[in-house]
C-alpha positions as CSV (number, residue, x, y, z in Angstrom):
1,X,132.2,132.9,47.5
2,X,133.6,136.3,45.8
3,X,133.5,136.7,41.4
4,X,137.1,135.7,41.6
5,X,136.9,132.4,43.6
6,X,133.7,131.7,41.0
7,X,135.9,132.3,37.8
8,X,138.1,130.1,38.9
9,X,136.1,127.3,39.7
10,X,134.6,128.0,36.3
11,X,138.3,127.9,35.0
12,X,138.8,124.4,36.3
13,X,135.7,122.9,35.5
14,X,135.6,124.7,32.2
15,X,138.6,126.2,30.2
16,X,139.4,122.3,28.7
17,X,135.9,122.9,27.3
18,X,136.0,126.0,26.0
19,X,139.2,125.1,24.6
20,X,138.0,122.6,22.5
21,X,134.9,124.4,20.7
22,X,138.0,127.1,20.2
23,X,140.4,124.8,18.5
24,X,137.4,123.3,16.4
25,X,137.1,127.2,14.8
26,X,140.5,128.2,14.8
27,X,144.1,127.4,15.3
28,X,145.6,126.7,18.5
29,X,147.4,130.2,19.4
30,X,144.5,131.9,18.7
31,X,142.5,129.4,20.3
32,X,144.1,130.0,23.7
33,X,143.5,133.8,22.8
34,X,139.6,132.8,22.5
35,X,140.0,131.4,26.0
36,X,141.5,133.8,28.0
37,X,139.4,136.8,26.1
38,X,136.2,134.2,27.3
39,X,137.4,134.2,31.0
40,X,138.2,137.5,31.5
41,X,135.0,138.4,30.1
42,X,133.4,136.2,32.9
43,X,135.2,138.0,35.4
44,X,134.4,141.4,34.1
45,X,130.9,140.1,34.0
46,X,130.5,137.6,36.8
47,X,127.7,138.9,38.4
48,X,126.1,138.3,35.3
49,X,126.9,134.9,34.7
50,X,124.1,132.2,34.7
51,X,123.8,129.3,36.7
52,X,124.1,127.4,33.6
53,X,127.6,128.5,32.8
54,X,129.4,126.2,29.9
55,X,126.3,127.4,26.9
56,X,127.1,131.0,28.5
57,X,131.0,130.5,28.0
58,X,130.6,128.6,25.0
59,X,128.3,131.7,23.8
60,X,131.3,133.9,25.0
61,X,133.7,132.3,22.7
62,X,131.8,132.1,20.0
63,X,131.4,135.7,19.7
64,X,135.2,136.1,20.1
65,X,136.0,133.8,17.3
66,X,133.6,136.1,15.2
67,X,135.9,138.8,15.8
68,X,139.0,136.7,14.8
69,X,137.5,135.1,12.0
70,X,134.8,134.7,9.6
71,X,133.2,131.0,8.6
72,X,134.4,131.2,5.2
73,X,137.9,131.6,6.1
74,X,137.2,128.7,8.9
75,X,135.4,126.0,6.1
76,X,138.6,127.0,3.4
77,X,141.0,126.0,6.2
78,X,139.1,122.9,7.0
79,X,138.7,121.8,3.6
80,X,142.1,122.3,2.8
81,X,143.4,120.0,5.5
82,X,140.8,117.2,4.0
83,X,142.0,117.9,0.7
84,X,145.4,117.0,2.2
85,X,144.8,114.1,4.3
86,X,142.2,112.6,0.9
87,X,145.5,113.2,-1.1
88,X,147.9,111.1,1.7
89,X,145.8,108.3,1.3
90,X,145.4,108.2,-1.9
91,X,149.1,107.6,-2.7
92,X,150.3,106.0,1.0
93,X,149.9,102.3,2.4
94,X,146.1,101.2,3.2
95,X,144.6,102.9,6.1
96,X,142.4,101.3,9.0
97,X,138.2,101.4,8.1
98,X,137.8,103.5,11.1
99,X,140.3,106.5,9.8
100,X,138.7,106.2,6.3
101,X,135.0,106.6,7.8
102,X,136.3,109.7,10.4
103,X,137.8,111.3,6.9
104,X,134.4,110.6,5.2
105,X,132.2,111.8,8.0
106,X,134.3,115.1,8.2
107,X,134.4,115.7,4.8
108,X,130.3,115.5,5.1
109,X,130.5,118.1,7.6
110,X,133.0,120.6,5.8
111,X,130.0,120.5,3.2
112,X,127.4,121.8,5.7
113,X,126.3,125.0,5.8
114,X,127.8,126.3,8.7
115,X,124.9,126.9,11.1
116,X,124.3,123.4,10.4
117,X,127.6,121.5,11.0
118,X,127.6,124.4,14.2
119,X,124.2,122.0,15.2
120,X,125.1,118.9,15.0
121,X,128.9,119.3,16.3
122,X,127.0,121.6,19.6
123,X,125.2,118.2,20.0
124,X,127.0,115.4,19.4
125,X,130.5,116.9,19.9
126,X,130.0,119.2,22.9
127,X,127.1,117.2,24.1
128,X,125.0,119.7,25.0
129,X,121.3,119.9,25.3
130,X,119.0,121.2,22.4
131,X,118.2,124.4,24.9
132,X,122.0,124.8,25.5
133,X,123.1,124.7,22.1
134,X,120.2,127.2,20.8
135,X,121.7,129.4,24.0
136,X,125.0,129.4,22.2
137,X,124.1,129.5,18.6
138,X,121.9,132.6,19.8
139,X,118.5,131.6,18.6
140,X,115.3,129.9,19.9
141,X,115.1,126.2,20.9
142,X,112.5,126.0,17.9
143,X,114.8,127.5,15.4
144,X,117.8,125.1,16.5
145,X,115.8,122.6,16.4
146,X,115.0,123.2,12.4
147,X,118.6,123.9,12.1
148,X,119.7,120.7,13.2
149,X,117.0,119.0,11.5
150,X,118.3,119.8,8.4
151,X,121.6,119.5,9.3
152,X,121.0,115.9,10.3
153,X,118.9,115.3,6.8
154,X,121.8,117.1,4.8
155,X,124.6,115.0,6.3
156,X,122.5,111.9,5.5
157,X,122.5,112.4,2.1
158,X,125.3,113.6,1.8
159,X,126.6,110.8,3.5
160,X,124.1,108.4,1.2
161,X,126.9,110.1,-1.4
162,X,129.1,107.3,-0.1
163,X,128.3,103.7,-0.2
164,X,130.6,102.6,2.1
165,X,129.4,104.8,5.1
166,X,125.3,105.3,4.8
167,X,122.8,106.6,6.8
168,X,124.4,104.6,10.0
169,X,127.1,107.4,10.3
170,X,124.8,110.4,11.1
171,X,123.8,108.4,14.3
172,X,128.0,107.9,15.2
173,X,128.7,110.9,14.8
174,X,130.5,111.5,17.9
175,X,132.6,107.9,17.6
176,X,133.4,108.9,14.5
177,X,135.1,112.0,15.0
178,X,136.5,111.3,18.3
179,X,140.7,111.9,18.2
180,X,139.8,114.7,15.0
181,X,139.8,118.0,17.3
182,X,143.4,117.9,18.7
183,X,144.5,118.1,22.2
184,X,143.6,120.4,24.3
185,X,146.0,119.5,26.8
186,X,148.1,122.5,28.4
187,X,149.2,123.8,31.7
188,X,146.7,124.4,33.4
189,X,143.7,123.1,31.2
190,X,143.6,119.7,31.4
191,X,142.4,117.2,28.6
192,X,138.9,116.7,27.0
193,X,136.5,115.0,29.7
């Protein structure tokens, strides 16, 4: 198989997921920028490539969305749209317990430093492996490891902050904010698997 039959193949399995960790950073045109500066990086660089490709692609991306943006830019945008949504409720009809405890679980996170809500959203939203996310967030297994340790102890308290939700949350995380990161559906891309 040549570099280009590979890339593609990584494209199919792939781009849907590198789309997502995109669109979590950043908006959705610059989001399909992120992607097809990431895959055309992994063709310049195919030989290169690990076996393990998503934490390499997912690496690839993340360094692109540095370029774009930086995280304070990212957590003001974020914490403007919760500001929103908080003021929405507060004035429309009642909303269903499971929106109210996505809202509450997000507005944890937007709190997090953002190494730390970068932790726990590598784990529980991407689903990757301590190894793979410390591949992406560029550091040793060790140092993710005390990243997301605190990150998972910060988000419980904060969460503890709110009666209504507790400790219980930190564990459903990914039930919680499933439906949050929008579609990822496109031409070509496919949804979220």
């Amino acid at each position: 198989m040549n570099d280009s039959e590979r890339v593609v193949g990584w494209w199919r399995l792939y781009a849907h997921r590198v789309q997502a960790y995109a669109m979590r950073h950043v908006d959705a045109h610059v989001a399909q920028e992120v992607v097809s500066e990431t895959f055309l990086t992994a063709w310049r660089r195919a030989s290169d490539v690990p076996d393990d490709v998503l934490p390499w692609l997912l690496g690839v991306a993340r360094n692109v969305i540095r370029n774009e943006h930086r995280a304070a830019r990212r957590a003001l945008a974020l914490t403007a749209r919760l500001d929103h949504v908080a003021r929405q409720n507060a004035v429309g009809p009642p909303v269903d317990a499971a929106v109210v405890e996505r809202e509450r679980v997000l507005l944890a996170l937007s709190r997090l430093p953002e190494q730390h809500r970068e932790a726990l959203l590598l784990i529980a939203w991407d689903g990757l492996s301590r190894a793979q996310a410390a591949e992406v967030a560029g550091c040793r297994v060790g140092t993710f490891d005390v990243r997301l340790s605190r990150a998972r102890r910060q988000l419980a308290a904060l969460l503890d902050d709110e009666p209504s939700l507790g400790r219980a949350a930190v564990t459903h995380i990914p039930a919680a904010l499933e439906g949050i990161v929008p579609s990822v559906e496109q031409p070509g891309l496919g949804g979220p698997r």
